[in-house]
C-alpha positions in Angstrom: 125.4 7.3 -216.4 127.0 4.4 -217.5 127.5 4.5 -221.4 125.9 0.9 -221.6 122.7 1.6 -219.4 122.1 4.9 -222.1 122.2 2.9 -224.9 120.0 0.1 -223.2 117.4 3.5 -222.3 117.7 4.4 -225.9 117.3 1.1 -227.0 113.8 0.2 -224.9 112.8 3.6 -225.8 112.8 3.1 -229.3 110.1 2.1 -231.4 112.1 -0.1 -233.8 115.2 -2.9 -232.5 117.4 -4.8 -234.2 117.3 -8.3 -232.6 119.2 -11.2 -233.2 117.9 -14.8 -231.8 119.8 -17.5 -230.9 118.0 -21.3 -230.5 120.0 -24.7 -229.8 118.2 -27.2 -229.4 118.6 -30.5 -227.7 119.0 -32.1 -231.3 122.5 -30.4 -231.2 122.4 -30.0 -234.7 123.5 -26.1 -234.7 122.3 -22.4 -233.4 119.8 -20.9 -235.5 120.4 -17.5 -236.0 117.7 -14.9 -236.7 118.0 -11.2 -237.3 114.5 -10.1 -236.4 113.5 -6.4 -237.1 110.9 -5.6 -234.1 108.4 -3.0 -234.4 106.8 -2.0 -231.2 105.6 -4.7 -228.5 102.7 -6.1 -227.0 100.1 -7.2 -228.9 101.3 -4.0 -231.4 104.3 -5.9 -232.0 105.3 -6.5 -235.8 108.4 -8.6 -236.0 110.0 -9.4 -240.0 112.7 -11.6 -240.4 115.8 -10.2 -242.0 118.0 -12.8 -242.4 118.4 -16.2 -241.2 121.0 -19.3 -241.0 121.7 -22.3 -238.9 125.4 -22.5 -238.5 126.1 -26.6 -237.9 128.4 -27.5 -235.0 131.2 -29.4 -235.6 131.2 -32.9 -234.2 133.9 -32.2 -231.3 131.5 -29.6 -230.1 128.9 -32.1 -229.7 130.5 -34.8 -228.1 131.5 -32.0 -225.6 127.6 -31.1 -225.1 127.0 -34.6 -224.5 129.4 -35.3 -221.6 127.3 -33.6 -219.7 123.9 -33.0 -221.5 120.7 -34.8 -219.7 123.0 -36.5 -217.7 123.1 -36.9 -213.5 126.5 -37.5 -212.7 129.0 -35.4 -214.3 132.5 -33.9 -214.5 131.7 -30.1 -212.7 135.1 -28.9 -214.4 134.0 -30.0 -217.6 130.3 -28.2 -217.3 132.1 -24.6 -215.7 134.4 -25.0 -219.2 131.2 -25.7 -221.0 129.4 -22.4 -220.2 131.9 -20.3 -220.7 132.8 -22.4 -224.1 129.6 -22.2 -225.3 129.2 -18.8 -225.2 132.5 -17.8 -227.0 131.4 -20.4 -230.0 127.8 -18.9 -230.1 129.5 -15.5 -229.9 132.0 -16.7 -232.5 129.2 -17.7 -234.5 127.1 -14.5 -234.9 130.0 -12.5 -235.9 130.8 -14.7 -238.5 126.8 -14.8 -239.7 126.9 -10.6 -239.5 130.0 -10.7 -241.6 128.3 -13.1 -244.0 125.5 -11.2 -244.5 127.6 -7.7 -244.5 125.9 -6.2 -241.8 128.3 -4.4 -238.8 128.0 -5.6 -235.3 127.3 -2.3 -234.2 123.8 -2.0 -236.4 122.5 -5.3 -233.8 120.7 -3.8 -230.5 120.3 -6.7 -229.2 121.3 -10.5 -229.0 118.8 -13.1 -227.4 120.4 -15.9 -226.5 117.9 -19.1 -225.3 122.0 -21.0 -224.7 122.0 -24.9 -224.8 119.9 -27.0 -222.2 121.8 -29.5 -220.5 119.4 -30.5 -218.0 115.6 -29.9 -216.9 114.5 -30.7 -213.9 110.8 -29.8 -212.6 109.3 -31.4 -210.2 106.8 -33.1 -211.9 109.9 -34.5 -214.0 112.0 -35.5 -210.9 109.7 -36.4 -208.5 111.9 -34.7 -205.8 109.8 -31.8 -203.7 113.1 -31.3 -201.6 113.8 -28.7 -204.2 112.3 -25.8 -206.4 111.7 -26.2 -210.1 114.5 -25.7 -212.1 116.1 -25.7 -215.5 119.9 -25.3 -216.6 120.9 -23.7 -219.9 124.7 -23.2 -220.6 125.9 -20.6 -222.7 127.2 -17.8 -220.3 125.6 -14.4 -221.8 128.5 -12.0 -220.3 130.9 -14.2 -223.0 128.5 -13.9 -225.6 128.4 -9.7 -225.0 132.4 -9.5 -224.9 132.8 -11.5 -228.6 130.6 -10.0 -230.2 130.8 -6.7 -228.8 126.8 -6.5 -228.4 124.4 -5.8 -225.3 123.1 -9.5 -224.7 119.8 -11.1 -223.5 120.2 -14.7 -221.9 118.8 -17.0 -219.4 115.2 -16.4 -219.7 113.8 -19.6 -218.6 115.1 -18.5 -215.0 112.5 -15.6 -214.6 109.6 -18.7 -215.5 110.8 -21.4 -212.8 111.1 -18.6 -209.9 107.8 -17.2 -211.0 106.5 -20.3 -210.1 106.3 -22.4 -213.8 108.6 -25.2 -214.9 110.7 -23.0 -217.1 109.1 -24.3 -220.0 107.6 -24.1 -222.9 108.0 -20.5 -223.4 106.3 -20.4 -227.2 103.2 -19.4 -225.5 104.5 -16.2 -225.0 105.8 -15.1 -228.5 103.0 -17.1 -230.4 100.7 -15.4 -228.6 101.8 -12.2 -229.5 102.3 -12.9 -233.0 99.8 -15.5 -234.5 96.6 -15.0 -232.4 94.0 -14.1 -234.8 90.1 -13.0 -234.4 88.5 -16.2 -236.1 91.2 -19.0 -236.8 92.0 -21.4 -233.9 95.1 -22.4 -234.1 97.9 -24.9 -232.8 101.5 -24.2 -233.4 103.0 -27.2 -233.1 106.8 -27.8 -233.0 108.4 -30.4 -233.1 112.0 -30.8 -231.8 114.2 -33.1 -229.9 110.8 -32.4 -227.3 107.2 -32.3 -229.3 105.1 -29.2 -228.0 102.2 -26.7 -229.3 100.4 -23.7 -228.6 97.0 -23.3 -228.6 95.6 -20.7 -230.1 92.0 -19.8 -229.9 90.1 -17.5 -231.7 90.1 -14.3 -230.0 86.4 -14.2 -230.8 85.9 -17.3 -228.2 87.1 -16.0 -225.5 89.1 -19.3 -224.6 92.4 -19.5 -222.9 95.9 -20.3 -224.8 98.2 -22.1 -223.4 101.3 -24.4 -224.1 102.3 -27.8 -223.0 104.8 -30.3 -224.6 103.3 -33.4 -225.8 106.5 -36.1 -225.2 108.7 -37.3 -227.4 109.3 -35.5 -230.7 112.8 -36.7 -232.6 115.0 -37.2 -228.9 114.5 -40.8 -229.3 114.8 -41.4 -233.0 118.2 -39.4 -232.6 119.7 -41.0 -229.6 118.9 -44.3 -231.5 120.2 -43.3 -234.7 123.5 -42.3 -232.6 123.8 -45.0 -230.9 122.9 -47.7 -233.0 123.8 -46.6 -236.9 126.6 -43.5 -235.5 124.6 -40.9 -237.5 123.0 -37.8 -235.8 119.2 -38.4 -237.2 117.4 -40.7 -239.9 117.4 -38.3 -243.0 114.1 -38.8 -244.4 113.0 -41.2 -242.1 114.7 -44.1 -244.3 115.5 -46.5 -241.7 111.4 -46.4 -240.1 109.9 -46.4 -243.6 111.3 -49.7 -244.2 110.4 -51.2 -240.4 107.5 -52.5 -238.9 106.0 -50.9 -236.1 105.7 -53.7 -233.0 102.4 -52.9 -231.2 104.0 -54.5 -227.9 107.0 -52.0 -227.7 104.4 -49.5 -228.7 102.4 -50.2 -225.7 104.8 -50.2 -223.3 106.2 -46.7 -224.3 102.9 -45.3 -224.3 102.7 -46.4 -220.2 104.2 -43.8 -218.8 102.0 -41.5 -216.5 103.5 -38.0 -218.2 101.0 -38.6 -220.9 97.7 -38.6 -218.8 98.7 -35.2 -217.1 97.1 -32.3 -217.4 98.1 -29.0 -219.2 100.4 -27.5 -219.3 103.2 -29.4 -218.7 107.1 -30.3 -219.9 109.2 -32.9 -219.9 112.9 -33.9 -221.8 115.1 -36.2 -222.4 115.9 -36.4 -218.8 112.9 -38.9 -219.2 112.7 -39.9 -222.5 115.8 -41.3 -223.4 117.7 -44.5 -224.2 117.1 -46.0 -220.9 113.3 -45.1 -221.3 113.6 -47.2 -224.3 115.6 -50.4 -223.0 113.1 -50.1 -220.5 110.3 -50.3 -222.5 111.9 -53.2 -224.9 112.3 -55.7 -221.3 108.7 -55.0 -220.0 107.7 -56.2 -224.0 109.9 -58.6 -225.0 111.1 -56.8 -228.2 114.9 -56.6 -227.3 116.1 -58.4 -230.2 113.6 -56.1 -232.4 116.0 -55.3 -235.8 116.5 -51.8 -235.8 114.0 -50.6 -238.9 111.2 -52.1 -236.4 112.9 -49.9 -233.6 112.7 -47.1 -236.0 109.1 -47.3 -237.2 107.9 -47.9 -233.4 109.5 -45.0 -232.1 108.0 -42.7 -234.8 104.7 -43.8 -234.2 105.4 -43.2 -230.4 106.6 -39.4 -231.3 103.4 -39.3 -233.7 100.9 -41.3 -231.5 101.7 -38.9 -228.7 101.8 -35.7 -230.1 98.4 -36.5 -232.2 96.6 -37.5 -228.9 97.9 -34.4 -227.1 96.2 -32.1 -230.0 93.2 -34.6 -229.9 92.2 -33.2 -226.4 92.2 -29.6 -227.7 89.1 -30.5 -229.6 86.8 -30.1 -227.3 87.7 -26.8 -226.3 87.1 -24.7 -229.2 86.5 -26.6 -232.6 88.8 -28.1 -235.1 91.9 -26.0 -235.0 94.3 -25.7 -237.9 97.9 -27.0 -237.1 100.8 -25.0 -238.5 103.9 -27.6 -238.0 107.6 -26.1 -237.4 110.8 -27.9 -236.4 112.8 -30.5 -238.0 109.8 -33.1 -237.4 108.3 -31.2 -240.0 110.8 -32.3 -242.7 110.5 -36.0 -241.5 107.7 -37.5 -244.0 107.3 -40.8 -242.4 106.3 -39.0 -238.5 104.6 -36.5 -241.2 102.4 -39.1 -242.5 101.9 -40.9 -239.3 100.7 -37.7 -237.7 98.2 -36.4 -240.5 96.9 -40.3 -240.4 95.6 -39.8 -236.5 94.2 -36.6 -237.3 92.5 -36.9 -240.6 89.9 -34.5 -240.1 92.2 -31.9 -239.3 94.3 -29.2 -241.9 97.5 -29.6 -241.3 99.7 -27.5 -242.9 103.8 -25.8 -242.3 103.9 -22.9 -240.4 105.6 -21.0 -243.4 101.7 -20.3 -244.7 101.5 -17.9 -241.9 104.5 -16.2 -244.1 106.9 -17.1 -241.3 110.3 -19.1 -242.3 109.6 -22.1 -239.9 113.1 -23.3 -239.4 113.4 -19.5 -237.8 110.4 -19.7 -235.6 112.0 -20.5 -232.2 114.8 -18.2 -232.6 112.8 -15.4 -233.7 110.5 -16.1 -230.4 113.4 -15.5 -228.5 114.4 -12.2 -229.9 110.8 -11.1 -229.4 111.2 -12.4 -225.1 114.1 -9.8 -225.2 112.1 -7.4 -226.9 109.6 -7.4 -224.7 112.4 -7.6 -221.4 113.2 -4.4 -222.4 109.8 -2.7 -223.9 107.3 -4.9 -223.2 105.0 -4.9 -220.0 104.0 -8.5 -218.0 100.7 -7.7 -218.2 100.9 -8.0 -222.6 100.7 -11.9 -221.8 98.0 -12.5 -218.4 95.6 -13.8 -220.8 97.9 -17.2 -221.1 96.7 -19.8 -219.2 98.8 -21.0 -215.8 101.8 -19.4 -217.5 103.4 -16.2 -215.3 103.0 -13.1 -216.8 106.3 -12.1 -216.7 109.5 -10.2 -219.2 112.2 -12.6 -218.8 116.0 -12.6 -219.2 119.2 -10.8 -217.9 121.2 -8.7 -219.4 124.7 -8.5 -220.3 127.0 -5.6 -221.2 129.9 -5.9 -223.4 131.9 -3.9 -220.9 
Protein backbone atom coordinates (compact mmCIF):
# COMPACT_ATOMS: atom_id res chain seq x y z
CA UNK A 1 0.00 0.00 0.00
CA UNK A 2 1.14 3.25 -0.70
CA UNK A 3 2.74 4.81 2.47
CA UNK A 4 0.53 8.00 1.98
CA UNK A 5 -3.00 6.16 1.42
CA UNK A 6 -1.97 4.24 5.23
CA UNK A 7 -1.55 7.22 6.80
CA UNK A 8 -4.76 8.88 5.14
CA UNK A 9 -6.57 5.19 6.48
CA UNK A 10 -5.10 5.92 9.83
CA UNK A 11 -5.87 9.35 9.77
CA UNK A 12 -9.90 8.91 8.89
CA UNK A 13 -9.85 6.15 11.21
CA UNK A 14 -8.91 8.02 14.08
CA UNK A 15 -11.08 9.55 16.48
CA UNK A 16 -9.02 12.77 16.97
CA UNK A 17 -7.14 15.02 13.76
CA UNK A 18 -5.05 17.69 13.69
CA UNK A 19 -6.44 20.11 11.10
CA UNK A 20 -5.11 23.20 9.91
CA UNK A 21 -7.60 25.77 7.87
CA UNK A 22 -6.74 27.93 5.41
CA UNK A 23 -9.36 31.02 4.30
CA UNK A 24 -8.55 34.00 1.81
CA UNK A 25 -10.89 36.00 1.18
CA UNK A 26 -11.74 38.22 -1.69
CA UNK A 27 -10.70 41.27 0.74
CA UNK A 28 -7.12 39.99 0.03
CA UNK A 29 -6.07 41.07 3.16
CA UNK A 30 -4.12 37.65 4.27
CA UNK A 31 -4.86 33.67 4.85
CA UNK A 32 -6.22 32.98 8.15
CA UNK A 33 -4.67 30.14 9.58
CA UNK A 34 -6.38 27.88 12.04
CA UNK A 35 -5.11 24.81 13.83
CA UNK A 36 -8.33 23.06 14.70
CA UNK A 37 -8.16 19.96 17.06
CA UNK A 38 -11.33 17.77 15.65
CA UNK A 39 -12.93 15.35 17.79
CA UNK A 40 -15.14 12.85 15.96
CA UNK A 41 -17.69 14.09 13.11
CA UNK A 42 -21.08 14.47 12.31
CA UNK A 43 -23.20 16.03 14.46
CA UNK A 44 -20.65 14.29 17.36
CA UNK A 45 -18.11 16.57 16.16
CA UNK A 46 -16.18 18.75 18.88
CA UNK A 47 -13.80 20.99 17.20
CA UNK A 48 -11.33 23.55 19.77
CA UNK A 49 -9.21 25.99 18.25
CA UNK A 50 -5.52 25.67 19.08
CA UNK A 51 -3.97 28.38 17.72
CA UNK A 52 -4.78 31.00 15.25
CA UNK A 53 -3.06 33.93 13.00
CA UNK A 54 -3.76 35.79 9.84
CA UNK A 55 -0.52 36.23 8.14
CA UNK A 56 -0.96 39.72 5.86
CA UNK A 57 0.11 39.50 2.23
CA UNK A 58 2.48 41.74 1.07
CA UNK A 59 1.30 44.35 -1.44
CA UNK A 60 3.08 42.68 -4.60
CA UNK A 61 1.08 39.60 -3.84
CA UNK A 62 -2.05 41.49 -4.18
CA UNK A 63 -1.57 43.40 -7.09
CA UNK A 64 -0.77 39.95 -8.61
CA UNK A 65 -4.29 38.49 -7.31
CA UNK A 66 -5.81 41.36 -8.86
CA UNK A 67 -4.66 41.02 -12.49
CA UNK A 68 -6.76 38.49 -12.71
CA UNK A 69 -9.21 38.41 -9.78
CA UNK A 70 -13.12 38.99 -10.81
CA UNK A 71 -12.01 39.80 -13.96
CA UNK A 72 -13.22 38.47 -17.77
CA UNK A 73 -10.43 38.95 -19.84
CA UNK A 74 -7.19 37.96 -18.69
CA UNK A 75 -3.49 37.02 -19.23
CA UNK A 76 -3.84 32.77 -19.14
CA UNK A 77 0.07 32.79 -18.41
CA UNK A 78 -0.29 34.92 -15.64
CA UNK A 79 -3.43 32.81 -13.94
CA UNK A 80 -1.38 29.14 -14.66
CA UNK A 81 1.69 31.11 -12.63
CA UNK A 82 -0.87 32.27 -10.19
CA UNK A 83 -2.08 28.76 -9.03
CA UNK A 84 0.95 27.35 -8.71
CA UNK A 85 2.22 30.76 -6.91
CA UNK A 86 -0.39 30.76 -4.62
CA UNK A 87 0.04 27.62 -3.33
CA UNK A 88 3.87 27.78 -2.64
CA UNK A 89 3.08 31.22 -0.57
CA UNK A 90 0.14 29.66 1.37
CA UNK A 91 2.47 26.69 1.81
CA UNK A 92 5.27 29.08 2.70
CA UNK A 93 3.02 30.56 5.02
CA UNK A 94 1.93 27.66 7.30
CA UNK A 95 5.34 26.52 7.81
CA UNK A 96 6.33 29.70 9.00
CA UNK A 97 2.96 29.87 11.44
CA UNK A 98 3.99 26.00 12.78
CA UNK A 99 7.41 27.26 13.47
CA UNK A 100 5.94 30.26 15.22
CA UNK A 101 3.92 28.53 17.34
CA UNK A 102 6.72 25.55 17.90
CA UNK A 103 4.70 22.94 16.71
CA UNK A 104 6.49 20.21 13.91
CA UNK A 105 4.88 19.86 10.54
CA UNK A 106 4.71 16.33 11.15
CA UNK A 107 2.13 16.70 14.34
CA UNK A 108 -0.60 18.41 11.41
CA UNK A 109 -2.84 15.47 9.71
CA UNK A 110 -4.25 17.58 7.69
CA UNK A 111 -4.25 20.99 5.83
CA UNK A 112 -7.67 22.48 4.38
CA UNK A 113 -7.14 24.73 1.99
CA UNK A 114 -10.51 26.90 0.67
CA UNK A 115 -7.29 28.72 -1.92
CA UNK A 116 -8.17 32.31 -3.36
CA UNK A 117 -11.34 32.92 -5.56
CA UNK A 118 -10.64 34.63 -8.65
CA UNK A 119 -13.84 34.22 -10.27
CA UNK A 120 -17.59 32.90 -9.63
CA UNK A 121 -19.66 32.23 -12.04
CA UNK A 122 -23.28 30.47 -11.56
CA UNK A 123 -25.66 30.84 -13.66
CA UNK A 124 -27.99 32.86 -11.96
CA UNK A 125 -24.73 35.26 -11.73
CA UNK A 126 -23.91 35.05 -15.49
CA UNK A 127 -26.99 34.64 -17.10
CA UNK A 128 -25.34 32.19 -19.60
CA UNK A 129 -27.19 28.50 -19.56
CA UNK A 130 -24.69 27.50 -22.34
CA UNK A 131 -22.66 26.29 -19.42
CA UNK A 132 -22.75 24.45 -15.92
CA UNK A 133 -22.29 26.34 -12.72
CA UNK A 134 -19.01 26.99 -11.86
CA UNK A 135 -16.55 28.49 -9.49
CA UNK A 136 -12.57 29.02 -9.81
CA UNK A 137 -10.30 29.04 -6.75
CA UNK A 138 -6.50 29.21 -7.23
CA UNK A 139 -4.15 27.90 -4.95
CA UNK A 140 -2.97 24.44 -6.50
CA UNK A 141 -3.24 21.83 -3.40
CA UNK A 142 -0.45 19.32 -4.77
CA UNK A 143 2.06 22.66 -4.20
CA UNK A 144 0.61 23.34 -0.92
CA UNK A 145 1.36 19.27 0.10
CA UNK A 146 5.04 19.40 -1.35
CA UNK A 147 6.03 22.84 0.98
CA UNK A 148 4.78 21.90 3.64
CA UNK A 149 5.36 18.36 3.64
CA UNK A 150 1.60 17.63 4.72
CA UNK A 151 -1.36 15.50 3.22
CA UNK A 152 -3.62 18.48 1.78
CA UNK A 153 -7.43 19.11 1.41
CA UNK A 154 -8.36 21.64 -1.43
CA UNK A 155 -10.88 22.64 -3.91
CA UNK A 156 -14.00 21.82 -2.11
CA UNK A 157 -16.29 24.11 -3.73
CA UNK A 158 -15.90 21.74 -6.91
CA UNK A 159 -17.83 18.77 -5.24
CA UNK A 160 -20.99 21.63 -4.63
CA UNK A 161 -21.28 23.04 -8.28
CA UNK A 162 -21.18 19.27 -9.90
CA UNK A 163 -23.62 18.22 -7.28
CA UNK A 164 -25.80 20.50 -8.73
CA UNK A 165 -25.38 23.89 -6.20
CA UNK A 166 -23.57 27.17 -7.09
CA UNK A 167 -20.44 26.29 -5.16
CA UNK A 168 -21.41 28.53 -2.55
CA UNK A 169 -21.89 29.43 0.53
CA UNK A 170 -20.58 26.45 2.08
CA UNK A 171 -20.99 27.77 6.01
CA UNK A 172 -24.15 25.86 6.08
CA UNK A 173 -22.37 22.92 6.35
CA UNK A 174 -19.85 23.54 9.24
CA UNK A 175 -22.43 25.87 11.16
CA UNK A 176 -24.64 23.32 11.04
CA UNK A 177 -22.66 20.90 12.60
CA UNK A 178 -21.30 23.03 15.16
CA UNK A 179 -23.83 25.79 16.40
CA UNK A 180 -27.21 24.17 15.94
CA UNK A 181 -28.72 24.12 19.28
CA UNK A 182 -32.28 22.62 20.72
CA UNK A 183 -34.02 26.13 21.64
CA UNK A 184 -31.93 29.18 20.23
CA UNK A 185 -32.54 30.19 16.54
CA UNK A 186 -29.83 31.48 15.24
CA UNK A 187 -28.19 33.43 12.22
CA UNK A 188 -24.60 33.39 11.68
CA UNK A 189 -23.91 36.03 9.80
CA UNK A 190 -20.57 36.95 8.16
CA UNK A 191 -19.68 39.50 6.74
CA UNK A 192 -16.74 39.61 4.20
CA UNK A 193 -15.86 41.11 0.88
CA UNK A 194 -19.62 39.10 0.17
CA UNK A 195 -22.28 39.46 3.19
CA UNK A 196 -23.90 35.94 3.95
CA UNK A 197 -25.70 33.93 7.04
CA UNK A 198 -26.87 30.75 8.18
CA UNK A 199 -29.96 30.12 9.49
CA UNK A 200 -30.18 28.27 12.22
CA UNK A 201 -33.34 27.04 13.66
CA UNK A 202 -34.04 25.54 16.76
CA UNK A 203 -33.79 21.93 16.52
CA UNK A 204 -37.02 21.85 18.48
CA UNK A 205 -38.94 23.52 15.30
CA UNK A 206 -38.35 21.33 13.02
CA UNK A 207 -37.51 24.08 10.34
CA UNK A 208 -34.91 23.82 7.65
CA UNK A 209 -31.35 25.68 7.81
CA UNK A 210 -30.04 26.95 5.11
CA UNK A 211 -27.49 29.56 3.72
CA UNK A 212 -27.60 32.29 1.16
CA UNK A 213 -25.42 35.47 0.67
CA UNK A 214 -27.20 38.66 1.20
CA UNK A 215 -25.01 41.10 -1.50
CA UNK A 216 -22.65 43.28 -0.78
CA UNK A 217 -20.72 43.13 2.47
CA UNK A 218 -17.14 45.37 2.37
CA UNK A 219 -16.31 44.44 -1.71
CA UNK A 220 -17.49 47.81 -2.55
CA UNK A 221 -16.28 49.93 0.31
CA UNK A 222 -12.83 48.27 -0.54
CA UNK A 223 -12.65 48.62 -4.17
CA UNK A 224 -13.55 52.36 -3.53
CA UNK A 225 -11.17 52.89 -0.84
CA UNK A 226 -8.54 51.38 -3.46
CA UNK A 227 -9.32 53.12 -6.05
CA UNK A 228 -10.23 56.37 -4.82
CA UNK A 229 -7.95 57.15 -1.44
CA UNK A 230 -5.12 54.03 -2.52
CA UNK A 231 -5.75 52.29 0.89
CA UNK A 232 -7.05 48.62 1.12
CA UNK A 233 -10.32 49.40 3.43
CA UNK A 234 -11.75 52.42 5.57
CA UNK A 235 -10.24 51.63 9.12
CA UNK A 236 -13.02 52.39 11.30
CA UNK A 237 -15.24 53.48 8.86
CA UNK A 238 -13.67 57.17 9.10
CA UNK A 239 -14.32 58.27 5.66
CA UNK A 240 -18.52 57.09 5.82
CA UNK A 241 -18.90 58.46 9.42
CA UNK A 242 -18.22 61.78 8.17
CA UNK A 243 -20.44 61.55 4.71
CA UNK A 244 -23.95 61.81 4.01
CA UNK A 245 -25.78 58.98 2.75
CA UNK A 246 -27.55 60.18 -0.87
CA UNK A 247 -31.02 58.43 -0.95
CA UNK A 248 -30.88 58.62 -4.97
CA UNK A 249 -27.55 56.60 -5.26
CA UNK A 250 -29.09 54.48 -2.54
CA UNK A 251 -31.96 53.67 -4.67
CA UNK A 252 -30.40 52.88 -7.59
CA UNK A 253 -28.00 50.26 -5.96
CA UNK A 254 -30.71 48.69 -4.29
CA UNK A 255 -32.37 47.92 -8.13
CA UNK A 256 -30.83 45.19 -8.96
CA UNK A 257 -32.98 41.91 -9.30
CA UNK A 258 -30.29 39.65 -7.07
CA UNK A 259 -31.93 41.01 -4.13
CA UNK A 260 -35.62 39.83 -4.76
CA UNK A 261 -34.43 36.17 -5.33
CA UNK A 262 -35.17 33.57 -3.43
CA UNK A 263 -32.97 31.41 -0.99
CA UNK A 264 -30.44 30.25 -1.20
CA UNK A 265 -28.42 32.02 -3.46
CA UNK A 266 -24.68 33.70 -4.10
CA UNK A 267 -23.33 36.21 -5.80
CA UNK A 268 -19.57 38.30 -5.94
CA UNK A 269 -17.86 40.86 -7.00
CA UNK A 270 -18.24 39.55 -10.42
CA UNK A 271 -21.49 41.75 -9.94
CA UNK A 272 -20.91 43.99 -7.38
CA UNK A 273 -18.18 45.90 -8.26
CA UNK A 274 -16.89 49.28 -9.40
CA UNK A 275 -18.72 49.17 -12.61
CA UNK A 276 -21.91 48.24 -10.55
CA UNK A 277 -21.24 51.43 -8.89
CA UNK A 278 -20.54 53.91 -11.79
CA UNK A 279 -23.49 52.41 -13.01
CA UNK A 280 -25.55 53.12 -10.31
CA UNK A 281 -24.07 56.94 -9.95
CA UNK A 282 -25.29 57.69 -14.08
CA UNK A 283 -28.85 56.12 -13.64
CA UNK A 284 -28.91 58.84 -10.19
CA UNK A 285 -27.11 61.66 -11.01
CA UNK A 286 -24.69 61.49 -8.03
CA UNK A 287 -21.39 61.26 -10.17
CA UNK A 288 -19.82 64.19 -8.71
CA UNK A 289 -20.96 62.88 -5.12
CA UNK A 290 -17.57 63.77 -2.70
CA UNK A 291 -16.26 60.64 -1.70
CA UNK A 292 -17.45 60.69 2.33
CA UNK A 293 -21.13 60.67 0.68
CA UNK A 294 -19.86 57.68 -1.56
CA UNK A 295 -18.66 56.15 1.52
CA UNK A 296 -21.68 56.54 3.82
CA UNK A 297 -24.13 55.33 0.77
CA UNK A 298 -22.32 52.32 0.12
CA UNK A 299 -22.40 51.29 3.85
CA UNK A 300 -25.86 51.70 4.06
CA UNK A 301 -26.20 49.65 0.81
CA UNK A 302 -23.96 46.68 2.55
CA UNK A 303 -26.15 47.29 5.81
CA UNK A 304 -29.64 47.96 4.02
CA UNK A 305 -29.16 44.67 2.22
CA UNK A 306 -27.91 42.35 4.57
CA UNK A 307 -30.63 43.69 7.28
CA UNK A 308 -33.49 43.00 4.82
CA UNK A 309 -32.04 39.53 3.84
CA UNK A 310 -32.24 38.63 7.82
CA UNK A 311 -35.70 40.48 7.93
CA UNK A 312 -37.27 37.68 5.74
CA UNK A 313 -36.11 34.93 8.21
CA UNK A 314 -38.66 36.26 10.59
CA UNK A 315 -41.28 34.79 9.62
CA UNK A 316 -40.04 31.47 9.63
CA UNK A 317 -39.24 30.76 13.09
CA UNK A 318 -39.29 33.83 15.57
CA UNK A 319 -36.78 36.39 16.31
CA UNK A 320 -33.37 34.83 15.87
CA UNK A 321 -30.26 35.95 17.65
CA UNK A 322 -27.43 37.06 15.14
CA UNK A 323 -23.92 36.16 16.06
CA UNK A 324 -21.71 38.57 13.59
CA UNK A 325 -18.20 37.33 12.29
CA UNK A 326 -15.94 38.88 9.62
CA UNK A 327 -14.20 42.01 9.34
CA UNK A 328 -17.70 43.84 8.91
CA UNK A 329 -17.89 43.08 12.42
CA UNK A 330 -15.11 45.47 13.38
CA UNK A 331 -16.59 48.27 11.15
CA UNK A 332 -18.75 50.38 13.71
CA UNK A 333 -20.41 52.69 11.33
CA UNK A 334 -21.98 49.35 8.98
CA UNK A 335 -22.28 48.05 12.80
CA UNK A 336 -24.57 50.74 13.75
CA UNK A 337 -26.33 50.97 10.54
CA UNK A 338 -27.19 47.31 10.75
CA UNK A 339 -28.38 47.06 14.52
CA UNK A 340 -30.51 50.41 13.48
CA UNK A 341 -32.73 48.23 10.78
CA UNK A 342 -33.04 45.50 13.21
CA UNK A 343 -33.79 46.98 16.50
CA UNK A 344 -35.72 44.39 17.92
CA UNK A 345 -33.25 41.95 17.33
CA UNK A 346 -29.93 40.82 19.75
CA UNK A 347 -27.21 41.20 17.96
CA UNK A 348 -24.17 40.22 19.31
CA UNK A 349 -20.18 38.80 17.98
CA UNK A 350 -19.95 35.32 17.31
CA UNK A 351 -17.10 35.08 19.96
CA UNK A 352 -20.13 34.65 22.76
CA UNK A 353 -20.60 31.25 21.33
CA UNK A 354 -16.82 30.93 22.69
CA UNK A 355 -15.54 30.79 19.15
CA UNK A 356 -12.66 33.27 18.04
CA UNK A 357 -14.68 34.94 15.13
CA UNK A 358 -11.82 36.16 12.97
CA UNK A 359 -11.16 32.08 12.89
CA UNK A 360 -14.63 31.05 12.00
CA UNK A 361 -14.28 30.50 8.29
CA UNK A 362 -11.06 28.82 8.49
CA UNK A 363 -11.89 26.57 11.07
CA UNK A 364 -15.17 25.65 8.85
CA UNK A 365 -12.88 24.53 6.43
CA UNK A 366 -10.79 22.32 8.45
CA UNK A 367 -14.03 20.76 9.70
CA UNK A 368 -15.20 20.12 5.42
CA UNK A 369 -11.92 18.04 5.38
CA UNK A 370 -12.71 16.46 8.42
CA UNK A 371 -15.70 15.33 7.42
CA UNK A 372 -14.08 14.33 3.53
CA UNK A 373 -12.34 12.00 5.26
CA UNK A 374 -14.67 10.70 8.36
CA UNK A 375 -17.64 12.17 7.92
CA UNK A 376 -20.74 10.59 5.98
CA UNK A 377 -23.04 12.92 3.25
CA UNK A 378 -25.91 12.00 4.99
CA UNK A 379 -24.52 14.18 8.56
CA UNK A 380 -25.80 17.33 6.47
CA UNK A 381 -29.46 16.16 4.36
CA UNK A 382 -31.28 18.08 6.80
CA UNK A 383 -29.80 21.52 4.95
CA UNK A 384 -32.10 22.97 2.80
CA UNK A 385 -31.38 22.83 -1.30
CA UNK A 386 -27.80 22.40 -0.33
CA UNK A 387 -26.16 18.71 -1.65
CA UNK A 388 -25.45 16.48 0.91
CA UNK A 389 -22.12 15.86 0.08
CA UNK A 390 -18.06 15.47 1.70
CA UNK A 391 -16.18 17.72 -0.41
CA UNK A 392 -12.53 18.28 -1.44
CA UNK A 393 -9.52 16.44 -3.11
CA UNK A 394 -6.70 15.29 -1.76
CA UNK A 395 -3.19 15.88 -2.18
CA UNK A 396 -0.09 13.88 -1.15
CA UNK A 397 3.13 15.24 -0.45
CA UNK A 398 4.77 12.66 -2.56
Amino acid sequence: MNKWIERLYAIAGGNERMIIGLMSGTSLDGLDIVLCRIIGDGPETKLSVVRFGTKPYTDKFRSRIREVFAKRIIDQQILSGLHAWVGQVHGALVNEALNEWGIANSEIDLVASHGQTVFHAPQSLTGNTDYPNSTLQIGDGDQLARTTGIITVSDFRQKHVAAGGEGAPLAAYGDYLLFTTEKETRVLLNIGGIANFTFLPASCSGKPCFATDTGPGNTLMNQYMQQRIGTEMDEGGHLAAAGTISSPLLKALLSHGFFDLPFPKTTGPELFNLDYLLAAQKASETVELPESDVMATLCAFSATTIAAAIRRTLSVAGLPRIYVSGGGLHNPILMHLIKAELLELEICPFDELGFQSDAKEAALFALLANETLAGNAAHVKAIMNTPAICMGKISFPE
